[in-house]
VMD Tcl script that builds the backbone (N, CA, C; Angstrom):
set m [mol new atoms 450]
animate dup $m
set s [atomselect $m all]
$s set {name element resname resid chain x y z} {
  {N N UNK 1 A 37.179 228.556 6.096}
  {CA C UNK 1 A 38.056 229.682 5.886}
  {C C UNK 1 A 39.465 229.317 6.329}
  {N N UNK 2 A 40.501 229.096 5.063}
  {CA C UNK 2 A 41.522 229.086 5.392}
  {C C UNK 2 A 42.583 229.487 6.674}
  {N N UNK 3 A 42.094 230.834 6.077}
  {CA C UNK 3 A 43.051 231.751 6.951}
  {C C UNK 3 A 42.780 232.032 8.650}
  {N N UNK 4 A 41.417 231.447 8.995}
  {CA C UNK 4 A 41.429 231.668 10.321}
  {C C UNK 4 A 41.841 229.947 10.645}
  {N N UNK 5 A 41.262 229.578 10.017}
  {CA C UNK 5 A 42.120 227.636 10.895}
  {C C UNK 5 A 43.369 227.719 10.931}
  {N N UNK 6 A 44.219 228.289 9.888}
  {CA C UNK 6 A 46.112 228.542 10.169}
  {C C UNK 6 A 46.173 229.740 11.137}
  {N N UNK 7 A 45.632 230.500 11.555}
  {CA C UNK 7 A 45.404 231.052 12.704}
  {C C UNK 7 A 45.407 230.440 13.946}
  {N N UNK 8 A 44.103 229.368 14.130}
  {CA C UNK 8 A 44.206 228.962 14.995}
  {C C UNK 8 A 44.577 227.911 15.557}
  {N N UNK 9 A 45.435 227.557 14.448}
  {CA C UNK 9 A 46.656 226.276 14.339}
  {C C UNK 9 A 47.856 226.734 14.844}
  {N N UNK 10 A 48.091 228.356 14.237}
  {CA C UNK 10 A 49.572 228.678 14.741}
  {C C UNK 10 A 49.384 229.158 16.282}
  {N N UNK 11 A 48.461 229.771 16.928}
  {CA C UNK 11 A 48.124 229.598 18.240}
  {C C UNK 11 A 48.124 228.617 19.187}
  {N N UNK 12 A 47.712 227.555 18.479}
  {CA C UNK 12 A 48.400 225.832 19.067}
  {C C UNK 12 A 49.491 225.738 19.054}
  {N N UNK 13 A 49.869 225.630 18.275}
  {CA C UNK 13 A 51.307 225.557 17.626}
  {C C UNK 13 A 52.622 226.310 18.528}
  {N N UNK 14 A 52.160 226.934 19.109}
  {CA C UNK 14 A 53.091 228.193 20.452}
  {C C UNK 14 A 52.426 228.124 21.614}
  {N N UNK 15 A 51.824 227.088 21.518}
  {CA C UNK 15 A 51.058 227.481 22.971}
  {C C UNK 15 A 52.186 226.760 23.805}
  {N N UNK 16 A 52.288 226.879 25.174}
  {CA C UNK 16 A 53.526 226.659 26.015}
  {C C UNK 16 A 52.888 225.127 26.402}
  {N N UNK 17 A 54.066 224.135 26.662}
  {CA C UNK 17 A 54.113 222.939 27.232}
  {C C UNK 17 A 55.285 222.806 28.479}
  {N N UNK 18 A 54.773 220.994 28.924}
  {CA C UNK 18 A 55.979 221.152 30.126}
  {C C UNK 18 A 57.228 221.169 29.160}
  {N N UNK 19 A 58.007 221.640 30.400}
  {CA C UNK 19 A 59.713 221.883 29.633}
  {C C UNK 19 A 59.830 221.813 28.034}
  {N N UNK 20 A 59.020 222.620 27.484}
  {CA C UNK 20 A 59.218 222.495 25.347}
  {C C UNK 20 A 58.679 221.708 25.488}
  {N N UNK 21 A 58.153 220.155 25.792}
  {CA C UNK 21 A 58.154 218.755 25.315}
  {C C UNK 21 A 57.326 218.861 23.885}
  {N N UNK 22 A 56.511 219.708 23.798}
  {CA C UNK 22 A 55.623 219.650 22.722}
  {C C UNK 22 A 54.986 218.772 22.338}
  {N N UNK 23 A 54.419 217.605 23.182}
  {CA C UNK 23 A 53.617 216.554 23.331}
  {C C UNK 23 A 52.428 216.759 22.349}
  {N N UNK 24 A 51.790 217.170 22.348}
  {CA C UNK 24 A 50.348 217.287 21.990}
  {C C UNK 24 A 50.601 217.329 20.532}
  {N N UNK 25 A 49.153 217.089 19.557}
  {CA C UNK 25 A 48.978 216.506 18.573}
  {C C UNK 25 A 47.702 216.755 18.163}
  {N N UNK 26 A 47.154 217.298 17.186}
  {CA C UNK 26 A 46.491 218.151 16.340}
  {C C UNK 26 A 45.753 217.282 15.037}
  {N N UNK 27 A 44.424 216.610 15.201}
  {CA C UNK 27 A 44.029 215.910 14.109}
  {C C UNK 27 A 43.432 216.864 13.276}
  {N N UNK 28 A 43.005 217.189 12.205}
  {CA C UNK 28 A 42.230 218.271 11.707}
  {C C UNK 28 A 41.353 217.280 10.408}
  {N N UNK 29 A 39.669 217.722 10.813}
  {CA C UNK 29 A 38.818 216.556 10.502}
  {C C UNK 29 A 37.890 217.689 9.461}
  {N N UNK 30 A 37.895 217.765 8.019}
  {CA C UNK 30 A 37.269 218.294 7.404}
  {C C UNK 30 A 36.259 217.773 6.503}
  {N N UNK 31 A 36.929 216.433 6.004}
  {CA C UNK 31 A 36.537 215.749 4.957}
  {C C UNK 31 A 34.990 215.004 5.460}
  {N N UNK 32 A 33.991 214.746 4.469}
  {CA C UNK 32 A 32.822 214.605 4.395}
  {C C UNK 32 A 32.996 212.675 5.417}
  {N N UNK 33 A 33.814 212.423 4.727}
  {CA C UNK 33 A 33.789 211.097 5.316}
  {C C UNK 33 A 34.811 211.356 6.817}
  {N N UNK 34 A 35.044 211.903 6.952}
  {CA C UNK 34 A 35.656 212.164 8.482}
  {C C UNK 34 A 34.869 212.477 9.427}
  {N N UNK 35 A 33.759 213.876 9.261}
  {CA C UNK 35 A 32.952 214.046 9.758}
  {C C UNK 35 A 31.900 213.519 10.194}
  {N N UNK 36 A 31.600 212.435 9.081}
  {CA C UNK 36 A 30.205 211.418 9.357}
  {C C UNK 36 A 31.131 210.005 10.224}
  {N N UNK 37 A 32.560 210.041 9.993}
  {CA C UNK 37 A 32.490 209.340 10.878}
  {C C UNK 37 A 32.541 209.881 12.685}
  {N N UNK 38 A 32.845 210.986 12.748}
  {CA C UNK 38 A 32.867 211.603 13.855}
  {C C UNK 38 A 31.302 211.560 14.671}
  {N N UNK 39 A 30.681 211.862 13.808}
  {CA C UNK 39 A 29.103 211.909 14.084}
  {C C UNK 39 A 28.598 210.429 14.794}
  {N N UNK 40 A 29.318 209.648 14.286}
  {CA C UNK 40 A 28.481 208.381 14.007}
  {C C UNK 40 A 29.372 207.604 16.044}
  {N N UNK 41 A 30.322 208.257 16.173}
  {CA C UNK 41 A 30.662 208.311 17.703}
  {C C UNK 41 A 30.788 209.185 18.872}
  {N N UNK 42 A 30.265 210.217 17.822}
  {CA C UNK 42 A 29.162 211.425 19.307}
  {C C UNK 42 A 27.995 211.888 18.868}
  {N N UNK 43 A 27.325 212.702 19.675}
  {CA C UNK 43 A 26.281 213.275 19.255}
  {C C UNK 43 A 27.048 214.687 19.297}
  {N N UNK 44 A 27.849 214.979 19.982}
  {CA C UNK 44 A 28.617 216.771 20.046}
  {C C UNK 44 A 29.372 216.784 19.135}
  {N N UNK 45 A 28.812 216.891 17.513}
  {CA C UNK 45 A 29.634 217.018 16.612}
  {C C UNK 45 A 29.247 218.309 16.068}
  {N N UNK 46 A 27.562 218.712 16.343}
  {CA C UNK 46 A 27.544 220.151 16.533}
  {C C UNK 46 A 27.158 221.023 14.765}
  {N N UNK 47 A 27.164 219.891 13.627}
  {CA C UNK 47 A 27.389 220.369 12.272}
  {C C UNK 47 A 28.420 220.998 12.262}
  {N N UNK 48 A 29.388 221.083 12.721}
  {CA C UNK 48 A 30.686 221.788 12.783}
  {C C UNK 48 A 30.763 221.317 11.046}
  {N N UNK 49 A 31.298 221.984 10.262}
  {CA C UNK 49 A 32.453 221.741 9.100}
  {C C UNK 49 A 33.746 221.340 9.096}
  {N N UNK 50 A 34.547 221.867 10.449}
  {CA C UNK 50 A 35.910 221.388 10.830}
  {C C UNK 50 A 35.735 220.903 12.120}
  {N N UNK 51 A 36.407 219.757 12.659}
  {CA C UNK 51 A 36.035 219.126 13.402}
  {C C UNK 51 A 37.624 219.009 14.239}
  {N N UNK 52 A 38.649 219.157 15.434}
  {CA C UNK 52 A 39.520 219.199 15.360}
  {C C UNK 52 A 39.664 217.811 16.933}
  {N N UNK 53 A 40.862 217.116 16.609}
  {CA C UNK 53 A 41.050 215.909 17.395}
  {C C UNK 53 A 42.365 216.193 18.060}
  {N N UNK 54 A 42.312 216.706 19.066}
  {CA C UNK 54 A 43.346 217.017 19.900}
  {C C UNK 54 A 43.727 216.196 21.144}
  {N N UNK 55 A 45.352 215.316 21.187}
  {CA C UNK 55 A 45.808 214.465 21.956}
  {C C UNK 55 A 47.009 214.847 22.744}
  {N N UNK 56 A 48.002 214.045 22.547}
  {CA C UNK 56 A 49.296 213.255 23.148}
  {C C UNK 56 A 49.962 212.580 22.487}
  {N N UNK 57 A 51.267 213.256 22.565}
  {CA C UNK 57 A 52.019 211.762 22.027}
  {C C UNK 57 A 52.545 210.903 23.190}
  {N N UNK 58 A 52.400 209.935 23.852}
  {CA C UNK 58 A 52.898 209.887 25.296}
  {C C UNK 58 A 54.787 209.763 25.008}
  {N N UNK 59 A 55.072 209.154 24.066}
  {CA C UNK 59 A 56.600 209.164 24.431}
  {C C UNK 59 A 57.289 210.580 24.240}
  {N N UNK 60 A 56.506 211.616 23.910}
  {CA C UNK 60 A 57.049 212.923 24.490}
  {C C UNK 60 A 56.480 213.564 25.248}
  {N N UNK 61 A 55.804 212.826 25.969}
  {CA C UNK 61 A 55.120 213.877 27.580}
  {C C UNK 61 A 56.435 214.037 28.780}
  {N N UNK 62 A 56.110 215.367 29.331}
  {CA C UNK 62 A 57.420 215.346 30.081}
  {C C UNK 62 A 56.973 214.130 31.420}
  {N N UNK 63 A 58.040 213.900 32.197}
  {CA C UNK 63 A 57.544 212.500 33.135}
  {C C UNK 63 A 58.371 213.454 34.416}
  {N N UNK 64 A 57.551 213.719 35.539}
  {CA C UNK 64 A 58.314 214.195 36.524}
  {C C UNK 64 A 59.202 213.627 37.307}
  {N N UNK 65 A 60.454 214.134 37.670}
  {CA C UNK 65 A 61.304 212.841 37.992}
  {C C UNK 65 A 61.005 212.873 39.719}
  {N N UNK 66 A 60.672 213.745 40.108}
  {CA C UNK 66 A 59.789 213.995 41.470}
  {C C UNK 66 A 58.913 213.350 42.037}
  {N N UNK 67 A 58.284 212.698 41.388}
  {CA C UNK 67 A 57.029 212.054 41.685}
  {C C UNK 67 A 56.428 210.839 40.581}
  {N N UNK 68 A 56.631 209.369 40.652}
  {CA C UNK 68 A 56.181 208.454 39.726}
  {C C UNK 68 A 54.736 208.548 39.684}
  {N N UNK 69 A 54.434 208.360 38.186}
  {CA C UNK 69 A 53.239 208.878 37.641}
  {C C UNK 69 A 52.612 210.090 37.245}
  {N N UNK 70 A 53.694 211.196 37.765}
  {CA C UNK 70 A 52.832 212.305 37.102}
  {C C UNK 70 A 53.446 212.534 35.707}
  {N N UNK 71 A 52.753 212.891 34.634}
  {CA C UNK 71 A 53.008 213.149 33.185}
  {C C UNK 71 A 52.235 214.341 32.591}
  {N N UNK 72 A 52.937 215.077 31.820}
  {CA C UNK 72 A 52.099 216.097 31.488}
  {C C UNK 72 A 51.233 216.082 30.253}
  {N N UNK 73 A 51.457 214.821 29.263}
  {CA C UNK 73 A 50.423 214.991 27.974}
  {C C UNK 73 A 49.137 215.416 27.902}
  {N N UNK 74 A 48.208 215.007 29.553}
  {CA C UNK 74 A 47.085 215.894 29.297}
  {C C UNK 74 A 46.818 216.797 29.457}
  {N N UNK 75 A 47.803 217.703 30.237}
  {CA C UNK 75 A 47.820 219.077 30.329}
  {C C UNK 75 A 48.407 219.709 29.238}
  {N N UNK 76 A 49.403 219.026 28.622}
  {CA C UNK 76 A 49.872 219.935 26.896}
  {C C UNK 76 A 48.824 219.801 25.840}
  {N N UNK 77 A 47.863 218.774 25.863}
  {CA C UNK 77 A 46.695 219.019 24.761}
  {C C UNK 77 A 45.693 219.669 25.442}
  {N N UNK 78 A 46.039 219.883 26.368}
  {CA C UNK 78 A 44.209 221.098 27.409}
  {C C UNK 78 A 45.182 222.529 27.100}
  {N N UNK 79 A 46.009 222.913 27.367}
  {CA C UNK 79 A 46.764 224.181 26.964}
  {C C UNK 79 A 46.792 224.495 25.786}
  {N N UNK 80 A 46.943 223.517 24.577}
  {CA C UNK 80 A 46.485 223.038 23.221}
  {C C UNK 80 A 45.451 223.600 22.901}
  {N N UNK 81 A 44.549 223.040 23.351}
  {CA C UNK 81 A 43.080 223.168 23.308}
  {C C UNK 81 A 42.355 224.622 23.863}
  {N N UNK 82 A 42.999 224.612 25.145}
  {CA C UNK 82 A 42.771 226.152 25.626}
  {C C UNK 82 A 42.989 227.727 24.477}
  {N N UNK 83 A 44.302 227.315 24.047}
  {CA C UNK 83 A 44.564 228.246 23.573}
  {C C UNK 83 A 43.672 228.489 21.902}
  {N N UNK 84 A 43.337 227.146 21.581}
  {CA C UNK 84 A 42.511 226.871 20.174}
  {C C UNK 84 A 41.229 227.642 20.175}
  {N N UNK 85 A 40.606 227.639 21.725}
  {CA C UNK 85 A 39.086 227.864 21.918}
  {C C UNK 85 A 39.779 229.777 22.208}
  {N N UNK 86 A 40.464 230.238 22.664}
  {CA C UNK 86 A 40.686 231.484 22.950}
  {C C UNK 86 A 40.852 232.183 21.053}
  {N N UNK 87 A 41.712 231.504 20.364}
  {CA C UNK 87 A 41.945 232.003 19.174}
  {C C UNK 87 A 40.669 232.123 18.169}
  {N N UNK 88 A 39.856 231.002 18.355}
  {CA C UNK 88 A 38.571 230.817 17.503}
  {C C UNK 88 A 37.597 232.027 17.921}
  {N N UNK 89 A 37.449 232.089 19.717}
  {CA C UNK 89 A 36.681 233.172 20.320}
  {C C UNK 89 A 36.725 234.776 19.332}
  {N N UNK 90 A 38.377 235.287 19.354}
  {CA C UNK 90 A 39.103 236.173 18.600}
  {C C UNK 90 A 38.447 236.066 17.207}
  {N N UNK 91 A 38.213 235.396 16.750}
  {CA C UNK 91 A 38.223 235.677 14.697}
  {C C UNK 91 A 36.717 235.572 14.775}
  {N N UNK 92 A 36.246 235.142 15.530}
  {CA C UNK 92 A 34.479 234.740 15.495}
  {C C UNK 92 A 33.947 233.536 15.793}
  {N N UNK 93 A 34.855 232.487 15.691}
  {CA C UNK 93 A 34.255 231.634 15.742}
  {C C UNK 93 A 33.793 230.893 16.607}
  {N N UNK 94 A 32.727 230.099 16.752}
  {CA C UNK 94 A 32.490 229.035 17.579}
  {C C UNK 94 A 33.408 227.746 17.848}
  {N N UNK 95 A 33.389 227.254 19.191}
  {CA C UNK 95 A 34.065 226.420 19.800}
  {C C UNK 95 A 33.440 225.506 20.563}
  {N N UNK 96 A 33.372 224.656 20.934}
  {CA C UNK 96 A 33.088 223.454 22.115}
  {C C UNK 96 A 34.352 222.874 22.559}
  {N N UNK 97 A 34.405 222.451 23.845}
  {CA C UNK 97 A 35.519 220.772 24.359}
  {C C UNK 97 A 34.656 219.959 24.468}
  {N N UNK 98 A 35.001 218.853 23.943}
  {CA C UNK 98 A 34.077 218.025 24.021}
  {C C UNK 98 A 35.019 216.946 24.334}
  {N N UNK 99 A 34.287 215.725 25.242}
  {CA C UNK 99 A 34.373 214.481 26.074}
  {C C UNK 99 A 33.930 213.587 25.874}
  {N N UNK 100 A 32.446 213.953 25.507}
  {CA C UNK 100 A 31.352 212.902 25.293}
  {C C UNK 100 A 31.934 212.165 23.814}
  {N N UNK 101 A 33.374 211.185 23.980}
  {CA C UNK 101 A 33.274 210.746 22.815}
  {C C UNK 101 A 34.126 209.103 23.045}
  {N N UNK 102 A 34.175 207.744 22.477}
  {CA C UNK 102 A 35.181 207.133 22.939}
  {C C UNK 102 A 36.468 207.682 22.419}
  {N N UNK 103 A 37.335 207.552 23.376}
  {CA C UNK 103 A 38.663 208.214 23.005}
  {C C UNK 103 A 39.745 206.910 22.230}
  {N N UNK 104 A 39.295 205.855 22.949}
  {CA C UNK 104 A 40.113 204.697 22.053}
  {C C UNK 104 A 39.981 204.171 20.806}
  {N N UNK 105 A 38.160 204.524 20.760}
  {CA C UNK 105 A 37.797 203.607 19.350}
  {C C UNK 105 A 37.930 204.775 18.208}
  {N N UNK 106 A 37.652 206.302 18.652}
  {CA C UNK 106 A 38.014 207.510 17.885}
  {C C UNK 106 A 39.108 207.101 17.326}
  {N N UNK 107 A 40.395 206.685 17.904}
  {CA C UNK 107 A 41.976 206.441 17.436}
  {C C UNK 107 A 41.853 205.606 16.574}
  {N N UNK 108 A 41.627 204.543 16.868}
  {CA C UNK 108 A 41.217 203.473 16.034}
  {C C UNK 108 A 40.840 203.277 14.519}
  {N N UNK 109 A 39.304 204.113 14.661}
  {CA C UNK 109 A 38.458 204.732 13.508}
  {C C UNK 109 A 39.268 205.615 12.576}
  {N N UNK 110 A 40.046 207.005 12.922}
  {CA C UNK 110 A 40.940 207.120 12.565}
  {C C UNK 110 A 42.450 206.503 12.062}
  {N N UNK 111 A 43.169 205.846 12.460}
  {CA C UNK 111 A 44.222 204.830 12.247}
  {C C UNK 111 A 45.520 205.714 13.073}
  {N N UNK 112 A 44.797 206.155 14.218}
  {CA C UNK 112 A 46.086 207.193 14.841}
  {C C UNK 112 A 47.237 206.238 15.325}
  {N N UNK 113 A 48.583 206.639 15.694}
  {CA C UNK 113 A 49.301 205.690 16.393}
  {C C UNK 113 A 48.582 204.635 17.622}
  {N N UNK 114 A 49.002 204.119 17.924}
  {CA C UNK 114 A 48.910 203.655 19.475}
  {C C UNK 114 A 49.590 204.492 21.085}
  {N N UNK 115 A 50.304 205.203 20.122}
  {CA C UNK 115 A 51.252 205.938 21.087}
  {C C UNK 115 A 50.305 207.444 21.312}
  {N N UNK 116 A 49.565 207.858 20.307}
  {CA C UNK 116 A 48.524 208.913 20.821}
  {C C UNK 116 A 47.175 209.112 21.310}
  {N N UNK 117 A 46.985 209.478 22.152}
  {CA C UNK 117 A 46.228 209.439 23.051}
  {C C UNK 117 A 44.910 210.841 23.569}
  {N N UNK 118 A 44.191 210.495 22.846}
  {CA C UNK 118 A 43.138 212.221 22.216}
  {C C UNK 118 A 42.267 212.280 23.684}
  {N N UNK 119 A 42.555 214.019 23.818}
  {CA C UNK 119 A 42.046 214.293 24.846}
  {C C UNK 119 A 40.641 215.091 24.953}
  {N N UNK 120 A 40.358 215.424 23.649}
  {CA C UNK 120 A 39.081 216.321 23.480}
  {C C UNK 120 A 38.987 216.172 21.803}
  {N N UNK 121 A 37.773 216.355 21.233}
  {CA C UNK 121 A 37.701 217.081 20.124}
  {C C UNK 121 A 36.709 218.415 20.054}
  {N N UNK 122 A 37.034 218.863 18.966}
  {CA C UNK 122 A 36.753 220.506 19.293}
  {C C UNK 122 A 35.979 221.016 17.662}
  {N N UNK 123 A 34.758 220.481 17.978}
  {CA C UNK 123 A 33.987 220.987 16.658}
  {C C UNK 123 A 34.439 222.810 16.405}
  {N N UNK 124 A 34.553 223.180 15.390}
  {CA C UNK 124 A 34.878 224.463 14.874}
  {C C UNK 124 A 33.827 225.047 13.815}
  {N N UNK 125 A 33.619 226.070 14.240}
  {CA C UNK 125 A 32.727 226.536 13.210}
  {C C UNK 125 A 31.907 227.881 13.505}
  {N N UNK 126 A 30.962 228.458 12.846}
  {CA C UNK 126 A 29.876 230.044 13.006}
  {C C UNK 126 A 28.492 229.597 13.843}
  {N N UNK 127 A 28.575 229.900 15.093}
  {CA C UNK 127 A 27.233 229.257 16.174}
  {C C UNK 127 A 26.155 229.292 15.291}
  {N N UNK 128 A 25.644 229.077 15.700}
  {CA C UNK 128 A 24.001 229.166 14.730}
  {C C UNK 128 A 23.025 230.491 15.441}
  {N N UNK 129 A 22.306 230.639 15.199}
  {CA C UNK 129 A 21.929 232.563 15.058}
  {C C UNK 129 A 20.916 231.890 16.419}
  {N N UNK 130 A 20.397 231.159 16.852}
  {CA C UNK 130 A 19.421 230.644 18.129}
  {C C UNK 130 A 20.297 229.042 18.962}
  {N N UNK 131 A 21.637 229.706 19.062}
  {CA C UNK 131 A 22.671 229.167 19.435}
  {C C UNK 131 A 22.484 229.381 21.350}
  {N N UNK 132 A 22.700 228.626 22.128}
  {CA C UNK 132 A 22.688 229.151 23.207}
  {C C UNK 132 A 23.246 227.987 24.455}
  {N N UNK 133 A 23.573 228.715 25.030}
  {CA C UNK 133 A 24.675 227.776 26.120}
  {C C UNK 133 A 23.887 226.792 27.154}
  {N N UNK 134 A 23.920 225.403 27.341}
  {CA C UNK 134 A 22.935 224.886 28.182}
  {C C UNK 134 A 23.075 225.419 29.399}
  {N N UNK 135 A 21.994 225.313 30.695}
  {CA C UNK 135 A 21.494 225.955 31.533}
  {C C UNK 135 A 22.760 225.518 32.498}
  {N N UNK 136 A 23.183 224.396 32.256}
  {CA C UNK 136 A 24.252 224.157 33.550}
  {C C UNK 136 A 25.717 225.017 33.202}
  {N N UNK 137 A 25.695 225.795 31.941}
  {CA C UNK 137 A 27.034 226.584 31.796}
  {C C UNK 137 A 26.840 228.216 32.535}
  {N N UNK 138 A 25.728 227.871 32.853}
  {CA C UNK 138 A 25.810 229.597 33.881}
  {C C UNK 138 A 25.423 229.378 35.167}
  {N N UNK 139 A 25.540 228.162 35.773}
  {CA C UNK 139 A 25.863 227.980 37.299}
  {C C UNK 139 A 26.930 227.773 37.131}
  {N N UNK 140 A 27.730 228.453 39.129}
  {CA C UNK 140 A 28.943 228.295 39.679}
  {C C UNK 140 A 28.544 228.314 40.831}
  {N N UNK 141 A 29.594 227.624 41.146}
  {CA C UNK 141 A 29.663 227.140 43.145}
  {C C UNK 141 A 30.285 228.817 43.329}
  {N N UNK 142 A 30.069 229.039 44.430}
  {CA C UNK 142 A 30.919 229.770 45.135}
  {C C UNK 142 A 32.375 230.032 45.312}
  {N N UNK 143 A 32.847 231.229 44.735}
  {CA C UNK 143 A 33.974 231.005 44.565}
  {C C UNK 143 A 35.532 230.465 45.655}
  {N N UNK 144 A 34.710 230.500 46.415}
  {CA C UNK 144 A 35.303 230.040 47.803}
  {C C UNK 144 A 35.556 228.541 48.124}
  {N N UNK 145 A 34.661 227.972 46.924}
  {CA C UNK 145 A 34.591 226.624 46.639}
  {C C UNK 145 A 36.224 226.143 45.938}
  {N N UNK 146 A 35.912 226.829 45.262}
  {CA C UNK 146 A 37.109 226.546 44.293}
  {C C UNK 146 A 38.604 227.654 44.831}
  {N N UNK 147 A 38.738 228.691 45.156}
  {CA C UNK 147 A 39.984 229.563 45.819}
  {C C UNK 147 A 40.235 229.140 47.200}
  {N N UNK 148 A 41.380 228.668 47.940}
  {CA C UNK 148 A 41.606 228.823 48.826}
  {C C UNK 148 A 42.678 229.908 49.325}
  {N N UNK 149 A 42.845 230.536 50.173}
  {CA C UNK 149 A 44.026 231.285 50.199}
  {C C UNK 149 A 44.590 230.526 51.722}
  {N N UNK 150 A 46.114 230.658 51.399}
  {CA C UNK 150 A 47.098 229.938 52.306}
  {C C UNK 150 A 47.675 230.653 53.059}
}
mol reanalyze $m
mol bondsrecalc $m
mol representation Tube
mol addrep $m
């Protein structure tokens, strides 16, 4: 469906980065031979129909001048990404982040720059009707684990 992927493209598309940089980078994987190659380097491809490859460009990640080494490209394709899985939630659709994938040879396989650098891909698509979340997505530590107050 057209009209919800330009949906949840233009939701990427505005989602906030460091200072504007607008780093991040948007593969969009539909085609029969895209998909089987996606498959063929994860198993979390999910039968998705749209399959989405979300990175970095590093020579526009912001670079803090505060501190050598910190860069924000993987936080502008997780905000990217964040906002992709919130928009899909909205229209109906199903979402995953997914990790479980090589991130170098993905680029590769694809013919992406060298300069981009994929931080998730994000099968897209209608859950399946006996769809259900594995057992480790409804444990949490204590929230005390994770909040500190100062």
């Amino acid at each position: 469906e057209k009209d919800k992927l330009d949906k949840i493209l233009e939701a990427a598309h505005i989602a906030p980065s460091a200072r504007n940089k607008q780093s991040a980078r948007i593969y969009v994987v539909q085609s029969t031979e895209g998909i089987e190659k996606l498959r063929s380097l994860t198993r979390c491809a999910y039968n998705a129909p749209t399959i989405l490859m979300i990175g970095y460009e590093e020579s526009e990640q912001y670079r803090n001048e505060m501190e050598e080494g910190i860069v924000s490209g993987q936080q502008d394709a997780s905000i990217v990404a964040s906002h992709i899985m919130l928009e899909a939630a909205e229209l109906g659709l199903g979402s995953v982040w997914v990790d479980g994938f090589p991130n170098t040879e993905t680029a590769e396989v694809f013919h992406l720059p060298k300069s981009v650098k994929l931080v998730c891909l994000m099968p897209l698509g209608y859950a399946a009707d006996d769809a259900m979340p594995a057992p480790m997505h409804e444990k949490y530590r204590p929230i005390e684990e994770m909040v500190k107050i100062l």
